[in-house]
C-alpha positions in Angstrom: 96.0 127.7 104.3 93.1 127.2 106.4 92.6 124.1 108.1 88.4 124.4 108.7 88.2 124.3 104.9 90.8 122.1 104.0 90.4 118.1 103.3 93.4 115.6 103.5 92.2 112.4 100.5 94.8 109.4 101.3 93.6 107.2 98.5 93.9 103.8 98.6 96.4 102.9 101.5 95.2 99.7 102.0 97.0 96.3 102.8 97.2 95.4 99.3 99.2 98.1 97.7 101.2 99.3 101.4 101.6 96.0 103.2 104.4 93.6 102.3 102.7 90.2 100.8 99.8 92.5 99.1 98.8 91.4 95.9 100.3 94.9 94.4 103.0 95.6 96.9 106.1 94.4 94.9 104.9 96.8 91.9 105.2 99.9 94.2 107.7 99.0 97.2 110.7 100.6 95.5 108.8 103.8 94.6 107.5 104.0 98.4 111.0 103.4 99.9 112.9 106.1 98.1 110.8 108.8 99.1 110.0 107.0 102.8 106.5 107.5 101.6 104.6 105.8 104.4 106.3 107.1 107.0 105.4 110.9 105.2 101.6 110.2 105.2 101.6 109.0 109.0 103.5 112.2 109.9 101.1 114.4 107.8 97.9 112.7 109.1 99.0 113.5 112.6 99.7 117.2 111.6 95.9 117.3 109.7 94.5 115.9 112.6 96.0 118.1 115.5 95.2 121.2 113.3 91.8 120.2 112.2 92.1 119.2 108.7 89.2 116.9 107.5 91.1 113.3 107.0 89.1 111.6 104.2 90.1 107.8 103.3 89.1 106.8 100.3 89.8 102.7 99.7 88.5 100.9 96.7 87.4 97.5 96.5 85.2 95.1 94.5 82.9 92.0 95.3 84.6 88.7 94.9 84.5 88.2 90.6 84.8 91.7 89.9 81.0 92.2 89.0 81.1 95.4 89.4 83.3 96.3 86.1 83.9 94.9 82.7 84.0 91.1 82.5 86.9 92.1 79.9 89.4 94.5 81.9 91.7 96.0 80.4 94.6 98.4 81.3 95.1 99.6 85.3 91.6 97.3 86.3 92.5 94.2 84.3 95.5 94.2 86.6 93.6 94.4 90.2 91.6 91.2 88.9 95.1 89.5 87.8 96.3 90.2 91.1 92.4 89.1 92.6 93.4 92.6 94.3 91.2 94.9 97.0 88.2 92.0 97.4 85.9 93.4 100.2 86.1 92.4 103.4 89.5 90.4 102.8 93.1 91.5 104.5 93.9 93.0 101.2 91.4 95.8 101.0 91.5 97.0 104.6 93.3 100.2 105.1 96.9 99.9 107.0 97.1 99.8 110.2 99.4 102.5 110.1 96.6 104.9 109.0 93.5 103.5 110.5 90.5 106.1 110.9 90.2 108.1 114.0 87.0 109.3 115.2 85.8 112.1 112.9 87.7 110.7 109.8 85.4 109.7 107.1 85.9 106.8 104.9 84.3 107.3 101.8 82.3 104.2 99.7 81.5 102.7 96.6 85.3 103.3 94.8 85.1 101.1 92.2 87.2 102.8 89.5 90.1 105.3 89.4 88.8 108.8 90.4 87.9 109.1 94.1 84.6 111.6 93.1 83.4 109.1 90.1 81.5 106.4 92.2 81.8 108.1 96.0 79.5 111.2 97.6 83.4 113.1 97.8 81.9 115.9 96.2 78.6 116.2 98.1 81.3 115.6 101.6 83.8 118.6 100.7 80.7 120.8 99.7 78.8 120.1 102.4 81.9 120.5 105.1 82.6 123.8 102.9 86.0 122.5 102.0 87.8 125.1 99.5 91.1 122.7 99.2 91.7 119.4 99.2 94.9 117.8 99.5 96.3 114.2 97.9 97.7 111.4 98.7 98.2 107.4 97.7 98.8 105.0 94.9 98.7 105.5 92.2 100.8 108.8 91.6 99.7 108.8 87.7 96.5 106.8 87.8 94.0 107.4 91.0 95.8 110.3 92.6 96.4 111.9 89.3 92.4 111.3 88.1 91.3 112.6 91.4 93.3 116.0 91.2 92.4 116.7 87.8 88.7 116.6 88.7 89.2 118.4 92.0 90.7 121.0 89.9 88.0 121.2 87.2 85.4 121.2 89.9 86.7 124.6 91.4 89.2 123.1 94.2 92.2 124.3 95.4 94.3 121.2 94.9 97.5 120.6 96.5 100.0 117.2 95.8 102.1 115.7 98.5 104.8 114.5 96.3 106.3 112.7 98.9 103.6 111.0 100.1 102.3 108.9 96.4 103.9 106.5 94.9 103.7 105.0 91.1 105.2 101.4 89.9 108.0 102.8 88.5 110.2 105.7 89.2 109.7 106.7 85.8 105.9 106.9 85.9 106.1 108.9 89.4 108.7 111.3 88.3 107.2 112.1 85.1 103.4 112.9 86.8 105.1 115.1 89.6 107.3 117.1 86.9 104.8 117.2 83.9 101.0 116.4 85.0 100.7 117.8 88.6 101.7 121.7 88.0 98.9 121.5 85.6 96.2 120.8 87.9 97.8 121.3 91.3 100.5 123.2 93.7 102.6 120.3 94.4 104.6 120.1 97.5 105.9 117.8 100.0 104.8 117.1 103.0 106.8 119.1 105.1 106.1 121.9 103.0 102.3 121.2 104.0 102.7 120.3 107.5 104.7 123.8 107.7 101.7 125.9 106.3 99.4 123.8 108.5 101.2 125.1 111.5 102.1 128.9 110.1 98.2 129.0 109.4 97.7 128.0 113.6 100.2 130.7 114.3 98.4 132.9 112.3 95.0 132.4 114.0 96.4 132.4 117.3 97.5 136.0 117.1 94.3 136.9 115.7 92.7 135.8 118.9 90.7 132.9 116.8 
């Protein structure tokens, strides 16, 4: 681990997926309570921060009428406009309070689909800032975080998956991405697990003299 070329991506923690009376909230409550999601991501934010991890946010959010994608949604996106979900500048696309940006976060724009590289400068960013690895976490566990890791992995990453810190609307659709999808195209771990290396990697570079 090394925390000068390491990114933490919290993906869509915004009011409407995290916040009670979100337009999505009641799909993924029970999946964030089990694992105490939020309270996992706060925690490891903190950690990133203090050891200087790059914290990238990356919210999503769409004009008011959804112009921006098919006028015939279907599947994941034909949901958000059922719920009239993420609408910029509204309450419900605003990231939680919880995990507002500090100074030197960056909060990437233009997410209008699934995968935080396909309409976002997250590539140009993490090459840029030389970032080797880049660490997930947010909602979707099977849909954006899942979409983002497998092109961080095909694009020559190091990826790493807080399990702990996503959640899925179902227990069923988070269980089966952690135990089938994410080995694939990822070391999952929790967030302890990271926060740990985080601080062994510190250790390390203190005896070094760095």
């Amino acid at each position: 681990m090394r925390p000068d070329t390491t990114a933490l991506v919290l993906i869509e923690f915004q009011n409407d997926f995290v916040t009670e009376g979100g337009a999505l909230h009641d799909a993924v409550a029970a999946s964030m309570e089990r694992s105490g999601m939020l309270a996992n991501v706060v925690a490891t934010v903190a950690a990133a921060r203090a050891g200087g991890v790059q914290v990238i946010h990356s919210p999503i959010a769409f004009a008011k009428g959804y112009g921006e994608i098919n006028a015939n949604p279907y599947g994941i996106l034909a949901g958000v406009v059922g719920a009239t979900a993420f609408v910029k500048d509204e309450w419900g696309s605003q990231i939680v309070d919880q995990l507002t940006p500090a100074e030197g976060d960056i909060v990437l724009e233009g997410k209008r689909g699934l995968d935080a590289f396909g309409s976002t400068n997250l590539d140009f960013i993490l090459r840029s800032k030389g970032i080797q690895t880049v660490v997930l976490a947010g909602l979707l566990s099977n849909c954006c975080v899942e979409s983002t890791m497998r092109t961080a992995y095909e694009r020559g990453f190091e990826v790493i998956t807080l399990t702990d810190c996503v959640a899925a609307t179902s227990h069923e659709e988070h269980d089966n991405a952690i135990k089938y999808d994410y080995p694939m195209f990822s070391k999952p771990m929790t967030h302890g697990e990271f926060i740990e290396a985080l601080q062994g990697a510190a250790v390390s570079d203190s005896s070094r003299g760095y």
